[in-house]
Each structure stands twice: as structure tokens, then as C-alpha cells.
N, C-alpha and C positions, 0 to 999 in steps of 0.2 A: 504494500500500500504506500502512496505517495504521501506528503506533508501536509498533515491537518492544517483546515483550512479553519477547525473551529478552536476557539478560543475555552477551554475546559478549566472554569474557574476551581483556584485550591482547595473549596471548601466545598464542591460541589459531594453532593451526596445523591443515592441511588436507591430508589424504589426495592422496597426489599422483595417485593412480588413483581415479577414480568408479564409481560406481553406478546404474544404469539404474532409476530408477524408475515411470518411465509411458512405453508405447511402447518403442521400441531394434526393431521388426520391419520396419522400413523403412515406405517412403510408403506409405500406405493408408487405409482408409476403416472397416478389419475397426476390433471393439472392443480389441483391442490393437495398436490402431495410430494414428499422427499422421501430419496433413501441414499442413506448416508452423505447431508450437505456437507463440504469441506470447505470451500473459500468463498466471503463474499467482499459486495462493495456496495457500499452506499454513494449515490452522486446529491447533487445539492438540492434535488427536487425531491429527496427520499424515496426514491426509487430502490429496490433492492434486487442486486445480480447475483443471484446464490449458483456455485458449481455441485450440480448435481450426481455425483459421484455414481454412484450406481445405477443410474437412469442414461447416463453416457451423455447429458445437455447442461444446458447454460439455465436455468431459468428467470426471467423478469417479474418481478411483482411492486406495481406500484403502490402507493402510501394507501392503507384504507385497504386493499384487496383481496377478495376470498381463493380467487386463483393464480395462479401465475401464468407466464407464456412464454414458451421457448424460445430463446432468442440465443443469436450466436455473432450477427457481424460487428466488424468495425470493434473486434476482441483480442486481446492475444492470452494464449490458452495454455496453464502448461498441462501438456496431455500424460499424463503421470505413467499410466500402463502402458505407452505408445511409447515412452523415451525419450519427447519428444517436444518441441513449443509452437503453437502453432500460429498464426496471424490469417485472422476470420475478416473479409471486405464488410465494409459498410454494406457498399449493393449486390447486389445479386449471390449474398454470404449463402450458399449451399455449398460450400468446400472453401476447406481451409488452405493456405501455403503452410508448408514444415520451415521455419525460420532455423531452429536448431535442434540438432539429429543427435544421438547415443549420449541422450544424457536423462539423470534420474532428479529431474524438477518437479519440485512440491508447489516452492512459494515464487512470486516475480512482480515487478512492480516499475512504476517509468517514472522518470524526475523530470522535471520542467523542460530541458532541454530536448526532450524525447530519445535520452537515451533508456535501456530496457535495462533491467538488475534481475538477475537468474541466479537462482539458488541449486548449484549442485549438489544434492545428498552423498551421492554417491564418493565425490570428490573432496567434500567437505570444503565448500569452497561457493566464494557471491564472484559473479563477473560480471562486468556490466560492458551494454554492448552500446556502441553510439551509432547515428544511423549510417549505415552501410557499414559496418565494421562487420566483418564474419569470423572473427576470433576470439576478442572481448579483451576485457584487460582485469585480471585480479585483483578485488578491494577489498574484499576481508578472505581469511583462511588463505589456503592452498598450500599448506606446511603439514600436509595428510593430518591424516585423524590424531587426536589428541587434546589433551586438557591445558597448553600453555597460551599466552596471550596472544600467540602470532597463529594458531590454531583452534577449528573448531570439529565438532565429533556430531554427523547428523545433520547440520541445519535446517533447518525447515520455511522458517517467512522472513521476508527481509522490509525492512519501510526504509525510505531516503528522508530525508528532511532537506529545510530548503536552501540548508549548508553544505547538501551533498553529501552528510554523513549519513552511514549508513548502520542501521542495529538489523542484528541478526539474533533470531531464537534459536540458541546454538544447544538443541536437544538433549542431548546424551549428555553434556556438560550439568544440563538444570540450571542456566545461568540467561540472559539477554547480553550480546557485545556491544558497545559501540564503535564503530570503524568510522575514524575523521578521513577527511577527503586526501588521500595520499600517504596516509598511515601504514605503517609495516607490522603495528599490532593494534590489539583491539583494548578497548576497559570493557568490567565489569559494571551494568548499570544495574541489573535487577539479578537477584540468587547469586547463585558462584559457591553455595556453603552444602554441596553433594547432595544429592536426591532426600526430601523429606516433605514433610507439614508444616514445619515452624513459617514466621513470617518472615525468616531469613533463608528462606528455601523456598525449591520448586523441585516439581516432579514432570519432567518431561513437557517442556513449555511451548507453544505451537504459535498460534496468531497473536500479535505485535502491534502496536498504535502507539508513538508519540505525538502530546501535542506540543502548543506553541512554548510552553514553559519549561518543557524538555519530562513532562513526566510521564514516564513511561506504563502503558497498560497492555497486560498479558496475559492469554489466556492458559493458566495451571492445569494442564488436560488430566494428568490423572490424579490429580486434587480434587477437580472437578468445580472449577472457584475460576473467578478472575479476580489479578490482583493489579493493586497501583502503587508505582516504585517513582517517589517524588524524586525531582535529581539530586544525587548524592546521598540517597538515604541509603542507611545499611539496612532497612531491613522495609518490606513491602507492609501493605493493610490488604486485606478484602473487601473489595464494595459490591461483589454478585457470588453467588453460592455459598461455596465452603461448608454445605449442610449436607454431606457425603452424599453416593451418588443416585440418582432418583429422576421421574418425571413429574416433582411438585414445582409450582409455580417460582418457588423457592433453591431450587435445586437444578444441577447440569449434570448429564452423561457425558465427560469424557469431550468439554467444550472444544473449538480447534481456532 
């Protein structure tokens, strides 16, 4: 995900009960329905683009809507089971172009200049491609798998900010990085103190948002919680979950 555009004031607090806004009909296939959603995006008009992971689509759901609708152009995709990223036309989007081939991307995201950030799992390793570049150039990781600063184990999502730095949910670590623009290693902004509960830990951390104040919010997947890691704090809070894991209003399976 790119640099919040909104402003998340310090004191803001969070509805201890949710809102169902795309899907809540159980597993399926119908158009209100998900199976297994993995990435989405909100745009300014709250519209929401959830990747529907086991249905093989994109789907749209505007603010307010009991269904959604498949949509695919004017996207770029990373095709996780394919290996692959894909870049879907505005018009005539019934086929995608393969932009990058033999690799195992989860998370990817575009910074203002429209360069693309591709998170290789596999590599342990964020590149970020400019346009027409078909090689990329290494901005955090690629010092193979491992737990030191200039390494990360897993990656999974990356968000740019509008410094061009770059945080990465460095998985297997249990930790959030952040990589300044030209940096040869990364800091620790959120976790870094090995897989756990406490609010100085995380357990396998997937989906990433900072906003303008630099604080960082993460989704603690098998905590089952999101948490928020002001800057330079040692140790995070909860403002969603954390009521182990369940389908109460109150509660996340396994959030991403």
C-alpha cells in the first residue's frame, strides 16, 4: 500500500464492535460472498478492492453495498500461485500482461513516481521496479534469509511512504522494518522481541499501514488482533481484536 493520505489523529480510538463491509455470508463463490480474502485497498471514494483468493478475482464493493462485482482492469496483481505479477488494462481488461515471471509475491504497492515495490518471499527480498526497468533494484533485504538488520526471513507486504521509505512485515522475524530510501539496512519499528503475545511482540505479522505521523498499524495474524506501534515506541497497544480467535463482532481469524 502506498502513503496514507489520511491524517490518523494520536488519540484516535476504535469501535470495539465492527462492521461487515464486503462479504460476512460465509465461504462462497455467490457475489456476496468470499473465500479466503487476502489483500485489499480502499480508494478515496471508499470503495473497496478485496483479492479474492480462492474464487481466482478481484472483487469491487462500493460504500453501502450488499454485493460486490468482479473487476480486474487498470490493476496490477500479484498472482501468488502463478509466480507471477500481472498488469490488468483499464479497457478491454479480459487478460492480463505477466510484468514479472518466477517469482513468489504476496504483497506490492506503487509510490508517487509510479515506480512498483514487489515483495519477494521467496528471496527475502523488496525491489522496486521504475517504469521500464525489467530488473529492479534492491531496497530492503536480499542478504538471504535471516534475522540481522540488513536481512529479512518471509516478507510478506510492503507500504512506501512519501519519503520513499519503505516498511516491510518481515514475517518469520515477528518484527515490521523500516528501509530509508538508499539504506543498506533496515530499523526495527514494530516487534523484533521473537514470536509471542506481549505488546512487545508479534506472531507472524502480514498487512502494514503507516500514517502521516509515522505510526505504524499491523495486522498480528496469528494473535488475531491489530496492533498500533507509535514511532519509536518499544512496545505496541491493540485497538481491534486481541479476544482470541473467533467470528464475534469483536474478534479476527487469522486477520492479513
Amino acid at each position: 500500500m502506498r502513503a496514507s493520505l489520511i491524517d490518523i489523529h494520536r488519540n484516535a480510538t476504535w469501535s470495539k464492535n465492527d462492521i461487515t463491509v464486503a462479504g460476512g455470508n460465509e465461504k462462497g463463490s455467490e457475489t456476496n460472498q468470499l473465500s479466503l480474502p487476502w489483500g485489499l485497498y480502499v480508494d478515496d471514494d471508499q470503495t473497496i478492492y478485496v483479492a479474492d483468493c480462492e474464487n481466482h478475482r478481484i472483487v469491487e464493493w462500493k460504500s453501502g453495498a450488499t454485493n460486490g462485482k468482479v473487476v480486474a482492469g487498470g490493476k496490477w496483481i500479484s498472482d501468488w500461485g502463478n509466480n507471477r505479477v500481472v498488469r490488468w488494462p483499464r479497457r478491454n481488461g479480459t487478460r492480463g500482461e505477466t510484468i514479472i515471471s518466477n517469482i513468489t509475491c504476496l504483497g506490492l504497492t506503487m509510490d508517487d513516481n509510479g515506480s512498483l515495490y514487489v515483495v519477494d518471499v521467496g528471496k527475502h527480498e523488496v525491489r522496486r521496479y521504475k517504469i521500464d526497468d525489467t530488473q529492479g533494484t534492491v531496497v530492503a533485504g536480499g542478504n538471504g534469509q535471516g534475522n540481522r538488520l540488513d536481512q529479512l526471513s518471509q516478507p510478506r507486504y510492503v507500504f512506501v511512504d512519501r519519503d520513499h521509505s519503505v516498511y516491510v512485515s518481515d514475517n518469520r522475524n515477528h518484527r515490521v522494518m523500516k528501509w530509508e530510501e538508499g539504506a543498506t539496512q533496515g530499523i526495527v519499528v514494530a516487534g523484533g522481541h521473537g514470536q509471542g503475545s506481549s505488546l512487545t511482540q508479534m506472531h507472524d505479522p502480514n498487512g502494514i499501514v503507516v500514517d502521516q505521523l509515522d505510526t505504524v498499524y499491523v495486522a498480528d495474524s496469528l494473535n488475531h488482533r491489530i496492533m498500533r506501534w507509535s514511532k519509536g515506541a518499544t512496545q505496541g497497544s491493540v485497538i481491534i481484536g486481541g479476544n482470541s480467535y473467533g467470528a464475534q463482532s469483536n474478534q479476527f481469524a487469522y486477520p492479513i
